[in-house]
C-alpha positions as a Markdown table, in Angstrom:
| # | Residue | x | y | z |
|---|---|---|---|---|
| 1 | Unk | 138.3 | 103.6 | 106.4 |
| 2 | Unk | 136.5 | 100.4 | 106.7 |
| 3 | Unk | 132.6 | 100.7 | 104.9 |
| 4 | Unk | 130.0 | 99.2 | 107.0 |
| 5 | Unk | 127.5 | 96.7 | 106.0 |
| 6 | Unk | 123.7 | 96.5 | 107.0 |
| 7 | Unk | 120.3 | 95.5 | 104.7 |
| 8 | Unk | 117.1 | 96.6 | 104.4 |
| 9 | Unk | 115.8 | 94.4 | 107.3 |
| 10 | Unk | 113.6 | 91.6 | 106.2 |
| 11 | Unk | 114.9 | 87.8 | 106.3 |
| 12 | Unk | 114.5 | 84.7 | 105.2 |
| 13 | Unk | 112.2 | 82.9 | 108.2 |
| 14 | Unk | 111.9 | 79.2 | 108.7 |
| 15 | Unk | 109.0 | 77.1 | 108.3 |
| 16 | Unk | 108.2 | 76.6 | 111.8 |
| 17 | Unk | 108.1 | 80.3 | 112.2 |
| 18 | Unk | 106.2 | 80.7 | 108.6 |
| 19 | Unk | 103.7 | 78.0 | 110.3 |
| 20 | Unk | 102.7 | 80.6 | 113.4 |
| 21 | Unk | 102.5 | 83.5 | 111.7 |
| 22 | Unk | 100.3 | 81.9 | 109.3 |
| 23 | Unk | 98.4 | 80.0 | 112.7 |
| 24 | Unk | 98.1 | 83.5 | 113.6 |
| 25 | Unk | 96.6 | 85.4 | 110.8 |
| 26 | Unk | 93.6 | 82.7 | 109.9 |
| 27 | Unk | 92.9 | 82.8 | 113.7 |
| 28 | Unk | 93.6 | 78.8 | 114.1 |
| 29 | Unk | 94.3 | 77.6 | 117.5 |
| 30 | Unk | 98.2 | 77.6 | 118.6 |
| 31 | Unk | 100.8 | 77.5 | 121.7 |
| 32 | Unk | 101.2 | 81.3 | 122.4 |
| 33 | Unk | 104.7 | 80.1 | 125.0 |
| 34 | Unk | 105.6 | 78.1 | 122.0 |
| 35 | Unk | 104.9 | 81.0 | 119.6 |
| 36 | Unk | 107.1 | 82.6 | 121.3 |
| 37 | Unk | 109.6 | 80.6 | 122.0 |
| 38 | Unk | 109.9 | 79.8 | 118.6 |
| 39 | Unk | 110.7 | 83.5 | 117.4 |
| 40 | Unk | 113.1 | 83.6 | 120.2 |
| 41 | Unk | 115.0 | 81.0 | 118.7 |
| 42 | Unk | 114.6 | 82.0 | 115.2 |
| 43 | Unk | 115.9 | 85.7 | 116.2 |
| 44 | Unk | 118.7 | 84.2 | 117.2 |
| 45 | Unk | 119.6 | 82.0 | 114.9 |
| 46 | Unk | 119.0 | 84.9 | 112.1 |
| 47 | Unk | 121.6 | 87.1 | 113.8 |
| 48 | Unk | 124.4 | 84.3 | 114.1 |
| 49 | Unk | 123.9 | 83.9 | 109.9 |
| 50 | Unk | 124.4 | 87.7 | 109.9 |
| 51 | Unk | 127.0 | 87.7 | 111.9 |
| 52 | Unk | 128.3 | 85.4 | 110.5 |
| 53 | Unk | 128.3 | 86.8 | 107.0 |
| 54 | Unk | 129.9 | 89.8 | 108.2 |
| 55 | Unk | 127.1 | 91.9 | 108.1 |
| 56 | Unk | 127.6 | 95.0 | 110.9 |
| 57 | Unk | 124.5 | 96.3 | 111.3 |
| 58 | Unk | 121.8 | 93.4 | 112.2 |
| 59 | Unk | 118.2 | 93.0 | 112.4 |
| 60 | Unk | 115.9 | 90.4 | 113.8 |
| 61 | Unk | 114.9 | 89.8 | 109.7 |
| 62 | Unk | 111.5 | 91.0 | 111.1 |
| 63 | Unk | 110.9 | 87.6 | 112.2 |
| 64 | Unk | 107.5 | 87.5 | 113.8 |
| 65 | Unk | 105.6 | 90.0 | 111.1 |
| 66 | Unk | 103.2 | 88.7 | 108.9 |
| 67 | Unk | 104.7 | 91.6 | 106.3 |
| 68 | Unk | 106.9 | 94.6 | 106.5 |
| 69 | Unk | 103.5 | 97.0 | 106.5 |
| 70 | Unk | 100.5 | 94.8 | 107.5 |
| 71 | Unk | 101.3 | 93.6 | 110.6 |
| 72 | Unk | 99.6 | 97.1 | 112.2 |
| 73 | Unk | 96.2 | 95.3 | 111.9 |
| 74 | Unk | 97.5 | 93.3 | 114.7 |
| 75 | Unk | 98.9 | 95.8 | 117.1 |
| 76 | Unk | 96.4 | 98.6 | 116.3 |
| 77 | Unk | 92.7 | 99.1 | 116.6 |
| 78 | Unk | 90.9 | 100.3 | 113.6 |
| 79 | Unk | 91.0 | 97.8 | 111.0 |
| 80 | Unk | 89.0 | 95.2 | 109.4 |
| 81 | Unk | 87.5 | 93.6 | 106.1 |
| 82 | Unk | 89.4 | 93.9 | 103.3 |
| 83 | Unk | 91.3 | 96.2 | 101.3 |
| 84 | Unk | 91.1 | 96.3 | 97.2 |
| 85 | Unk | 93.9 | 94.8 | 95.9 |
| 86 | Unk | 95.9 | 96.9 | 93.0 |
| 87 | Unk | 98.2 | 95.1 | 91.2 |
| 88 | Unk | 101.3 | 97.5 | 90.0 |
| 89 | Unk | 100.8 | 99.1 | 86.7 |
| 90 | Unk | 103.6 | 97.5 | 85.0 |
| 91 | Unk | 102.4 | 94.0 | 85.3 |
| 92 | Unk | 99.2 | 95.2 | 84.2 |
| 93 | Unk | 100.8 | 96.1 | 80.6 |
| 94 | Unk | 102.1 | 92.7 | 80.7 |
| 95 | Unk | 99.3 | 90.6 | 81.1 |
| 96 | Unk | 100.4 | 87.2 | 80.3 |
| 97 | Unk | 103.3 | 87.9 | 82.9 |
| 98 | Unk | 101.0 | 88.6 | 85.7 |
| 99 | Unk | 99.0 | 85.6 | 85.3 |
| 100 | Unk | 102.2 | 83.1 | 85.2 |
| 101 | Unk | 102.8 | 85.0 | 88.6 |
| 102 | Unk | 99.5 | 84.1 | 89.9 |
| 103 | Unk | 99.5 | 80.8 | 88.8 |
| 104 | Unk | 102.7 | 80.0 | 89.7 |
| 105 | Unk | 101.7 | 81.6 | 93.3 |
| 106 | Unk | 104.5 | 84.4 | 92.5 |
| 107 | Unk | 101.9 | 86.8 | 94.7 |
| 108 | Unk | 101.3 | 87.0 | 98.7 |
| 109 | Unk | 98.5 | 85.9 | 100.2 |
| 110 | Unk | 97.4 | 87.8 | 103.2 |
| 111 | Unk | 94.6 | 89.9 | 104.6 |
| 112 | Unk | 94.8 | 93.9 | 103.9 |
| 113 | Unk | 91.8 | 95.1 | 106.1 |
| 114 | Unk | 90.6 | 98.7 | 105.4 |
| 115 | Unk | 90.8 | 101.2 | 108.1 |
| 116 | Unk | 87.2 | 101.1 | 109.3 |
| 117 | Unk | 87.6 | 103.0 | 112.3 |
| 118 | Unk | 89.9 | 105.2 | 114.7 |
| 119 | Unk | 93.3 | 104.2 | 114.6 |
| 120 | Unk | 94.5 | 103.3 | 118.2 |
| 121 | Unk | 97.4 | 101.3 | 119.5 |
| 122 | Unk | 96.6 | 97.9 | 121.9 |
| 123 | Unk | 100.1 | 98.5 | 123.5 |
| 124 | Unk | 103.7 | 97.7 | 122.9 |
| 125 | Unk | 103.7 | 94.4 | 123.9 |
| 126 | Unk | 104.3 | 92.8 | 120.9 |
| 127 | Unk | 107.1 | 95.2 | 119.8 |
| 128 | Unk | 108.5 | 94.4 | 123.3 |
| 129 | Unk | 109.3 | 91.1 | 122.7 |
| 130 | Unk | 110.8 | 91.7 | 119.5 |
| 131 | Unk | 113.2 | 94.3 | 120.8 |
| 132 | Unk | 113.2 | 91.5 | 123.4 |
| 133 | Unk | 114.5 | 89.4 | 121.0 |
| 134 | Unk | 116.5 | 91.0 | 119.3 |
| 135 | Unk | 118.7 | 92.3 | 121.7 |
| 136 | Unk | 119.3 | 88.9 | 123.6 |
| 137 | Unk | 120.5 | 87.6 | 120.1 |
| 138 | Unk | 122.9 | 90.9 | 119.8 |
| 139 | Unk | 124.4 | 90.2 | 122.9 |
| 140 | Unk | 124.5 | 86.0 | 122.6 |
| 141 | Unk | 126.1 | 86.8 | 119.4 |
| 142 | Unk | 128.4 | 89.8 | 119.6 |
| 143 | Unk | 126.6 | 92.3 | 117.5 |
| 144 | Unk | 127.2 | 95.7 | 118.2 |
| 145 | Unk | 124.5 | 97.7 | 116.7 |
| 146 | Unk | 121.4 | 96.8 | 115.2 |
| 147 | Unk | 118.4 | 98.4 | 113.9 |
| 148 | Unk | 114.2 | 97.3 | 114.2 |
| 149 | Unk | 111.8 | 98.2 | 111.1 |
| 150 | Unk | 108.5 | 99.6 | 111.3 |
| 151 | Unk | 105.9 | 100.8 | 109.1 |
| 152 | Unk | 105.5 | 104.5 | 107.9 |
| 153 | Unk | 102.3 | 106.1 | 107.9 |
| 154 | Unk | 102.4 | 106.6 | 104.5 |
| 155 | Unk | 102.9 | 102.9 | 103.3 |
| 156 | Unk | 100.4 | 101.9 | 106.1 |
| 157 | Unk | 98.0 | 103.8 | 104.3 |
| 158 | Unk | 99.2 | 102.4 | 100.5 |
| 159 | Unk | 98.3 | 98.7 | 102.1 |
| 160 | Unk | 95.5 | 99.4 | 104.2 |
| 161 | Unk | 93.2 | 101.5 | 103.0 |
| 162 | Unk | 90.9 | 104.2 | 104.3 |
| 163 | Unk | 87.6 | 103.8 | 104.4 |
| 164 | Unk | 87.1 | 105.8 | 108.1 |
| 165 | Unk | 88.8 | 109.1 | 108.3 |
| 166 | Unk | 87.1 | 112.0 | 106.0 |
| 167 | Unk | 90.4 | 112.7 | 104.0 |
| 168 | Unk | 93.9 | 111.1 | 103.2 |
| 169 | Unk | 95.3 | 113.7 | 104.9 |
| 170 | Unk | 93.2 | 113.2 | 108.4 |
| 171 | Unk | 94.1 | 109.2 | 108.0 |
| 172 | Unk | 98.3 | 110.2 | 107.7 |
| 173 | Unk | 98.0 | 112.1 | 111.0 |
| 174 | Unk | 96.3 | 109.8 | 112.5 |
| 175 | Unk | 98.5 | 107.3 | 111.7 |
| 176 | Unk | 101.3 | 108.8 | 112.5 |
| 177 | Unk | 100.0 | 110.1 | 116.0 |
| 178 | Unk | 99.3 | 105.8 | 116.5 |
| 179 | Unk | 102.9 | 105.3 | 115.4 |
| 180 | Unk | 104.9 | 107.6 | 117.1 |
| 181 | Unk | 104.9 | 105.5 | 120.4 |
| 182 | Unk | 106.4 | 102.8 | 118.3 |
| 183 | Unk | 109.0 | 104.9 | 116.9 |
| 184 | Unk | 110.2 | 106.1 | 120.6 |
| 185 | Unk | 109.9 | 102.6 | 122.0 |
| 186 | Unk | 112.3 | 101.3 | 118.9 |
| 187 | Unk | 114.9 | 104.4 | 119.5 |
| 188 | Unk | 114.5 | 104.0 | 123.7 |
| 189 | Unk | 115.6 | 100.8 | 123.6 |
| 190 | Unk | 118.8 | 101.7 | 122.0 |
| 191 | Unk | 118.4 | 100.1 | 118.8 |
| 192 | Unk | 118.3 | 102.5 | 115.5 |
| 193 | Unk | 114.4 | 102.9 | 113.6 |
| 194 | Unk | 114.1 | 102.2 | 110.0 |
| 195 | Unk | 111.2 | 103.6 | 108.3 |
| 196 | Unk | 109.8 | 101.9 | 104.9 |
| 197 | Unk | 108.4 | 103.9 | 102.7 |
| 198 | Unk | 107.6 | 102.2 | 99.2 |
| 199 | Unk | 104.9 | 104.7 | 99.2 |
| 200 | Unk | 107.2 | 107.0 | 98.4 |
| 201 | Unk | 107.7 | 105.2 | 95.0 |
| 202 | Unk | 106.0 | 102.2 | 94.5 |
| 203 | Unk | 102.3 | 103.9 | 95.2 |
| 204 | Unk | 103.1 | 105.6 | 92.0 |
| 205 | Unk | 101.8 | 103.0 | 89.6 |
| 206 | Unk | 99.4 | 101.2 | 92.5 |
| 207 | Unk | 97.0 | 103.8 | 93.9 |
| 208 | Unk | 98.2 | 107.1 | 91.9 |
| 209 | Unk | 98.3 | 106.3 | 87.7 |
| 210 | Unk | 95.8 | 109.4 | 87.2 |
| 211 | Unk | 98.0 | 111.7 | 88.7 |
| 212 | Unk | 101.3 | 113.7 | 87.0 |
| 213 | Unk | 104.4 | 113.0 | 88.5 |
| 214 | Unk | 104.5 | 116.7 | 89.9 |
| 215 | Unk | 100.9 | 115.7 | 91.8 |
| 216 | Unk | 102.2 | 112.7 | 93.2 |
| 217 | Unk | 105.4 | 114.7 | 94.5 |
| 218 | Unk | 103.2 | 116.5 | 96.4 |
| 219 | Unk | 101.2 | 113.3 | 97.6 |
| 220 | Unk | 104.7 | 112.2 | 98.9 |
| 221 | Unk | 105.5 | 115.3 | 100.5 |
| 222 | Unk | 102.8 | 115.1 | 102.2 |
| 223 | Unk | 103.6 | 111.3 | 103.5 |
| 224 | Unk | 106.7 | 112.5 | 104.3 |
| 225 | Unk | 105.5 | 115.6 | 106.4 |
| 226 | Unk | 103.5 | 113.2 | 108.0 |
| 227 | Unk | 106.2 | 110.9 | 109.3 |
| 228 | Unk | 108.3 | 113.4 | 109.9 |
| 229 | Unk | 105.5 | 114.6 | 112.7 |
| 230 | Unk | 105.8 | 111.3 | 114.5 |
| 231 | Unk | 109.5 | 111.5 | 114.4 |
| 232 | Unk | 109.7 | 115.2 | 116.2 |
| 233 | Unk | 111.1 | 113.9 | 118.8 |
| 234 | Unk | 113.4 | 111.4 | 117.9 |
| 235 | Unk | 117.3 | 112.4 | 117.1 |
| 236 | Unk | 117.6 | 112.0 | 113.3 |
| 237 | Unk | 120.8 | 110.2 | 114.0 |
| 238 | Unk | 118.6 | 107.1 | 115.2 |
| 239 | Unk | 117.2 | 107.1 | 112.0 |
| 240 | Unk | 116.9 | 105.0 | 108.3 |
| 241 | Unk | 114.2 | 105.5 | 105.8 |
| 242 | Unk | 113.9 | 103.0 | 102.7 |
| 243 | Unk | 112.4 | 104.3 | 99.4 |
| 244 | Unk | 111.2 | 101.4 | 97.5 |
| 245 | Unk | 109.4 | 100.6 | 93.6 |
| 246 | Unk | 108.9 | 97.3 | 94.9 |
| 247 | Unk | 110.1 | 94.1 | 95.4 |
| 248 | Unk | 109.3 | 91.8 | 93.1 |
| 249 | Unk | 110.6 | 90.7 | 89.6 |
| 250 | Unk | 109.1 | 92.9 | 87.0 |
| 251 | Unk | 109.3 | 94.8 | 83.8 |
| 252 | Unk | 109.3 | 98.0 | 86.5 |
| 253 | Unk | 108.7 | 100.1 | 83.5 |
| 254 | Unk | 106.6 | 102.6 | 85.5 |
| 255 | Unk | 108.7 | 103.5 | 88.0 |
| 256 | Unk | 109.1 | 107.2 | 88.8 |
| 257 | Unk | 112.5 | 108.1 | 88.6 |
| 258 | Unk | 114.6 | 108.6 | 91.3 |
| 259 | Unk | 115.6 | 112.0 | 90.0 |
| 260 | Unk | 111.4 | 113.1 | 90.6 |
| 261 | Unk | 111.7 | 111.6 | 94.0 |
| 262 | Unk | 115.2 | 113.4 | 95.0 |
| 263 | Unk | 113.9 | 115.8 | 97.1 |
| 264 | Unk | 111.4 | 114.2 | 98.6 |
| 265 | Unk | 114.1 | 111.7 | 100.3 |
| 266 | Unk | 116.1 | 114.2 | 100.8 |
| 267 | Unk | 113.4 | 115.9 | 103.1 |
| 268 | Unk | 112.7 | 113.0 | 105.3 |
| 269 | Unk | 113.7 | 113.6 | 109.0 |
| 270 | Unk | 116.2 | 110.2 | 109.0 |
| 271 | Unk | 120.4 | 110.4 | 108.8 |
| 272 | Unk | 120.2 | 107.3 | 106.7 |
| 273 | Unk | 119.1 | 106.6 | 103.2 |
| 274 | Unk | 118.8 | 103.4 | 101.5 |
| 275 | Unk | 117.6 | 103.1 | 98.1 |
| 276 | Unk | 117.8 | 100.8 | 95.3 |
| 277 | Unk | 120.9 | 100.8 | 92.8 |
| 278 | Unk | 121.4 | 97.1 | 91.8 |
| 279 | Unk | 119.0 | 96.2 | 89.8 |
| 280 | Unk | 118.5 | 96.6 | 86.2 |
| 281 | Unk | 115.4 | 99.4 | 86.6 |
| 282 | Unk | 117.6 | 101.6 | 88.7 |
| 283 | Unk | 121.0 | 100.2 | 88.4 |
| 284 | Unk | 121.9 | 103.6 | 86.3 |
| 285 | Unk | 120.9 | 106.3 | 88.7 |
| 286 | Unk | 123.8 | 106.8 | 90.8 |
| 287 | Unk | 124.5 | 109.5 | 88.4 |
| 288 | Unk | 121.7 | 111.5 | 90.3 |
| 289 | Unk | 123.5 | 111.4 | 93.2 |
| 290 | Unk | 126.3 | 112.1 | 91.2 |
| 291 | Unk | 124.9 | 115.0 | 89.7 |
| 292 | Unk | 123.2 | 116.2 | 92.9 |
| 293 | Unk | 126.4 | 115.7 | 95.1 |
| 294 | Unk | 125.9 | 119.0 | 96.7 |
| 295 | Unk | 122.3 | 119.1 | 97.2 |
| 296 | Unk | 122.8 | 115.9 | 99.2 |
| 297 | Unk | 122.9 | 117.6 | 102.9 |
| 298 | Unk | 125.9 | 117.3 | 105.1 |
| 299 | Unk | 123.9 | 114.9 | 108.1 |
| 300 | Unk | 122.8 | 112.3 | 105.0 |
| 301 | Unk | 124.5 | 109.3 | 104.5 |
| 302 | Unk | 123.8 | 107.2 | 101.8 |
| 303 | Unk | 123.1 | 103.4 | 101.7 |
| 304 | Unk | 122.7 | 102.2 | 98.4 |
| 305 | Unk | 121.5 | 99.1 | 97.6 |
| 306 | Unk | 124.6 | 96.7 | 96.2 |
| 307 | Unk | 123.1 | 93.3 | 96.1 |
| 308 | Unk | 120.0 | 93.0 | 94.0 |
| 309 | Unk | 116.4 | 91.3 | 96.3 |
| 310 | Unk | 115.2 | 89.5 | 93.8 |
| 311 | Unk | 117.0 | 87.0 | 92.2 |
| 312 | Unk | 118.8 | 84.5 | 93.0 |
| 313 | Unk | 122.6 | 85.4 | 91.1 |
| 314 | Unk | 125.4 | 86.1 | 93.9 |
| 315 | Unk | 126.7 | 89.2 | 93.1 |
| 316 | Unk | 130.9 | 89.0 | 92.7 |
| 317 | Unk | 132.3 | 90.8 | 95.5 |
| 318 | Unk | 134.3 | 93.0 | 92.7 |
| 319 | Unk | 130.8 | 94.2 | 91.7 |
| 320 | Unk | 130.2 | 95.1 | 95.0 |
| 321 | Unk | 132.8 | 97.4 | 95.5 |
| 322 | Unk | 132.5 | 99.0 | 91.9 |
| 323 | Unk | 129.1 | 99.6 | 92.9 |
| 324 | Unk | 130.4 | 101.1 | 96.4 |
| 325 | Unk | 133.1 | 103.4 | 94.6 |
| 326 | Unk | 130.3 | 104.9 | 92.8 |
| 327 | Unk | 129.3 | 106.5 | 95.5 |
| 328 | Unk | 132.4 | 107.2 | 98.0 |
| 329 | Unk | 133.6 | 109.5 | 96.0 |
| 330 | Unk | 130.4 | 111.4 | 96.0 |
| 331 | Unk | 130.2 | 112.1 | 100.0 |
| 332 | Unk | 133.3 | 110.2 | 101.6 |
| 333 | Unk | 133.9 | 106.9 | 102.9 |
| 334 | Unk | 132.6 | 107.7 | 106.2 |
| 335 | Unk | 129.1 | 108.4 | 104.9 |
| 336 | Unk | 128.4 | 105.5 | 102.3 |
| 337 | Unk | 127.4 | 101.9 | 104.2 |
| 338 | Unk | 126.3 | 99.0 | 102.1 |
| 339 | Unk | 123.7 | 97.7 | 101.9 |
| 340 | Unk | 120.5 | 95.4 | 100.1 |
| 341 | Unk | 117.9 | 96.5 | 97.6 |
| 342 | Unk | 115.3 | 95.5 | 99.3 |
| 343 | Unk | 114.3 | 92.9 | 102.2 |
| 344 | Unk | 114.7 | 89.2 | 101.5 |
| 345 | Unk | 111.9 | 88.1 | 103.0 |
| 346 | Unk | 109.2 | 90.6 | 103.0 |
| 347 | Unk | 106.5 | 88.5 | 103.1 |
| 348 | Unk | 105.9 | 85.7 | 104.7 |
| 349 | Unk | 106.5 | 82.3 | 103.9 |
| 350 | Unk | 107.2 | 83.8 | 100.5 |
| 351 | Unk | 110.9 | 85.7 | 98.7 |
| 352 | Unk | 112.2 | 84.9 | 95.5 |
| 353 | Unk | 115.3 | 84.2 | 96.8 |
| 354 | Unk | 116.2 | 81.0 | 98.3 |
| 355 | Unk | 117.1 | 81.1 | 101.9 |
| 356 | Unk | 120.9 | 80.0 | 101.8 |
| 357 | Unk | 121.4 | 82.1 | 98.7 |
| 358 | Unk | 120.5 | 85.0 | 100.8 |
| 359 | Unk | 122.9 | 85.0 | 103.0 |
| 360 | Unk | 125.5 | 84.2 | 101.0 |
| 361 | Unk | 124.2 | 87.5 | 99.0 |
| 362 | Unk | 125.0 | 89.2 | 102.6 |
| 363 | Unk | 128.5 | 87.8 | 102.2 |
| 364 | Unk | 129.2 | 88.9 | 99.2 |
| 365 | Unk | 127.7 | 92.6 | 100.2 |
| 366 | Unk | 130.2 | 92.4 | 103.7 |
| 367 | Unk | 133.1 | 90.8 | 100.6 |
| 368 | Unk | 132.9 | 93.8 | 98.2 |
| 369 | Unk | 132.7 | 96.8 | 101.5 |
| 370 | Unk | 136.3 | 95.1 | 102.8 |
| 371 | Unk | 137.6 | 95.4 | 99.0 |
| 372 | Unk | 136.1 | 98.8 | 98.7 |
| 373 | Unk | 137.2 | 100.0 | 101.9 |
C-alpha cells in the first residue's frame, strides 16, 4: 500500500511576497491588485515545487500570513498594542545561546497585539482568496487533495494575549466562537482544516513554568475542549491537528514529554495527527506510540514528523522509511502518512532552512514513503 506524503503546512515564500507582507504589517503604502496578484502567483508556484517533489497532500505554504498564529490581528477585531514577549525556558538556561540568536537576528520580528477587546471576525475575505488560491494552483497543477492551516484558539491565546476577557477560559470561547466560521469556510470549500496547536506543548516552558505537568494537562484540556467546540460541526475526517514544542534550534530541554501530552492529542476532535519524531529532543518517542498502540483509537491516523524543520541536513531517504516502519507496524499502512516536523517557513521572511533545501527535504520525505511503502 502506497504511504502518502503531506507537511505541516508552512513554506518557504519569496522575497517579493516577504516584501508585502512586511508592506502590510508596518502599515506602509502598497498595490492591493498587485498584493494580490503576487500571492496568486506565488501559490502557484509553491504547489508546482510540491508537486513536484512528490508531495500528495499540498498546501498554499501559508503564503500570504504574516505567521502561522498572528495573522488573526488582521482578520479579527479585538486586538492591539502589544503582547509581552516570553522567550522559551530552555534558552533562558542558556543564556549566551539566546543572545547569539538575537544578535545574529535568529528571532522573528513582528507585532503580538494583546486582545484588548471582543473578539469579532471582519469577514472571510481574506481566507477567500487564499482558498482562492489555492485551489486554482491544485487544479493548474494536478493536485488532488490539499489542506489550509489556521490558528487554534488555544495558540491564538499563547501569542496574543488577553488583556479583555475576565478569565482564560471566557477568552478560549470566545475565540473559538470567532473561529469556527473559519473552520467551516476551510472544510466547505472542500479542502481538509489543520489545526496548530503548539500550545499544546510549547506553552509549557513560555507562559506555564509555575505550573506541574499534571496542571498544565489540565490547561490543555481545556484548549483542547475549546477547539473541539468550534469544530462541532465539522466531520472529524476533514480534520489535522499539529502538536508542536517549537520550532526553532534549541537545547529543547524543557519540553513536556509526549507521553504527558498522550491523551490530550488523543482527545482532539481531528482524524489526523502530526507530531514531531525527527529530531533529536523527540526523535526517541515513537516508543509511546509503541507502547500505547492500543490506546491509540481506531479513526486516528498518525503523521509523524520524518524530516527534521530546522536544519538544513537532507535526510537519506533510507532514514525516511526506517523512521516510517516505526510506526506502520503500530496501526497499519493505511493509517501512517508522512510527513514534516514542523512548517518551513513559519514566519515570515525568516526559517532556518534554506529555501531550495526545503524542498529537496520534501523529496526525500515523498523518497523514503515509496521505499517504505
Amino acid at each position: 500500500m502506497t504511504i502518502l506524503t503531506t507537511h505541516v503546512g508552512s513554506l518557504p515564500r519569496v522575497q517579493e511576497v516577504v516584501d508585502f507582507i512586511f508592506a502590510r504589517e508596518n502599515e506602509t503604502p502598497y498595490d492591493a491588485d498587485a498584493f494580490d496578484a503576487a500571492m496568486t502567483k506565488a501559490v502557484s508556484d509553491t504547489v508546482a515545487k510540491q508537486i513536484a517533489a512528490g508531495v500528495g497532500i499540498v498546501s498554499d505554504g501559508e503564503t500570504s500570513k504574516i505567521s502561522y498564529a498572528t495573522y488573526v490581528k488582521d482578520r479579527y477585531t479585538g486586538f492591539g498594542g502589544d503582547s509581552p514577549r516570553n522567550a522559551p525556558a530552555d534558552l533562558k538556561q542558556f543564556p549566551g545561546f539566546l543572545k547569539r540568536l538575537a544578535d545574529e537576528g535568529g528571532t522573528p520580528q513582528y507585532a503580538r497585539p494583546m486582545c484588548v477587546g471582543e473578539v469579532t471576525s471582519k469577514g472571510q475575505g481574506e481566507l477567500e482568496k487564499d482558498i482562492a488560491n489555492l485551489k486554482a494552483a491544485m487544479a493548474e497543477h494536478g493536485a488532488e487533495r490539499g489542506f489550509m492551516n489556521a490558528a487554534s484558539p488555544g495558540v491564538i491565546s499563547l501569542f496574543l494575549q488577553n488583556d479583555f476577557y475576565k478569565t482564560r477560559e471566557a477568552y478560549l470561547a470566545a475565540l473559538a466562537d470567532a473561529m469556527k466560521t473559519e473552520y467551516e469556510t476551510i472544510v466547505a470549500s472542500g479542502l481538509d482544516l489543520q489545526l496548530d496547536c503548539p500550545d499544546l506543548a510549547l506553552s509549557r516552558h513560555m507562559l506555564f513554568n509555575d505550573l506541574s505537568d499534571a496542571e498544565f494537562v489540565k490547561i490543555a484540556n481545556m484548549h483542547v475542549e475549546a477547539l473541539n467546540h468550534a469544530l462541532a460541526d465539522i466531520p472529524q475526517d476533514k480534520v489535522r491537528i499539529h502538536i508542536c514544542w517549537g520550532n526553532y534550534e534549541g537545547p529543547h530541554v524543557c519540553d513536556v514529554p509526549m507521553a504527558t501530552m498522550f491523551d490530550t492529542l488523543m482527545s482532539a476532535k481531528a482524524r489526523y495527527l502530526l507530531f514531531e519524531t525527527s529530531n533529536p529532543r523527540h526523535g526517541h518517542e515513537w516508543t509511546v506510540f509503541r507502547d500505547r498502540k492500543n490506546d491509540i483509537p481506531e479513526d486516528k491516523i498518525l503523521v509523524p514528523g520524518v524530516v527534521d524543520t530546522t536544519t538544513n541536513f537532507v535526510e537519506h531517504p533510507e532514514l525516511v522509511a526506517q523512521r516510517i516502519d516505526r510506526f506502520t507496524p503500530l496501526v497499519g499502512h493505511d493509517r501512517v502518512i508522512a510527513g514534516s516536523d514542523c512548517g518551513f517557513g513559519t514566519f515570515a521572511g525568516f526559517g532556518a532552512v534554506d529555501p531550495d533545501i526545503a524542498f529537496a527535504k520534501l523529496k526525500a520525505l515523498s523518497d523514503g514513503a515509496a521505499l517504505a511503502s
